[in-house]
N, C-alpha and C positions, 0 to 999 in steps of 0.2 A: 293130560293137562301139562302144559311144558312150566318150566319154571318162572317166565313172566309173566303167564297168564296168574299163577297162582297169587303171587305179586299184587297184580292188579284186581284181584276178588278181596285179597286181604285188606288192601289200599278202600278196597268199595265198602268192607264192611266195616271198617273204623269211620269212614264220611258219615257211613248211617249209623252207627252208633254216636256220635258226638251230634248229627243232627236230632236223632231223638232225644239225645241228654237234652239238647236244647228244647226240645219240643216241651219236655215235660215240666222242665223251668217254666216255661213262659205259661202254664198252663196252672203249674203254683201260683206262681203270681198273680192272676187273674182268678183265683180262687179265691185267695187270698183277701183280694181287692173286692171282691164280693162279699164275702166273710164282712169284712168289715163293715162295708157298706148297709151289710145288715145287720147288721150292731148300734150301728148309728141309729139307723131308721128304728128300730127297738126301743130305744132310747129316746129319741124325740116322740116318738107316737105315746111313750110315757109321760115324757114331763107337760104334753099338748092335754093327756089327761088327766094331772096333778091340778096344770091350769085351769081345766074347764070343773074339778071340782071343787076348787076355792069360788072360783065367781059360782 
């Protein structure tokens, strides 16, 4: 392996580590945003039944 090939492995495998950092961000995030989402929805299906036991 000559010395620019080396170069350009190393070069490849910093792209794909900075692209899976990214991967796994976006993947947080979207966890995240579900987490939540079902938090909410916990919480409303609560108070829907607070309502329906007062009436």
């Amino acid at each position: 392996m000559s010395y620019s090939e080396k170069l350009c492995a190393k070069t490849q495998n910093v792209k794909n580590a900075i692209k899976n950092k990214d991967m796994v961000k976006e993947n947080n995030i979207y966890n995240q945003k579900i987490r939540i989402f079902i938090e909410r929805k916990k919480h409303t299906s609560y108070y829907i039944g607070l309502i329906k036991n007062i009436r």
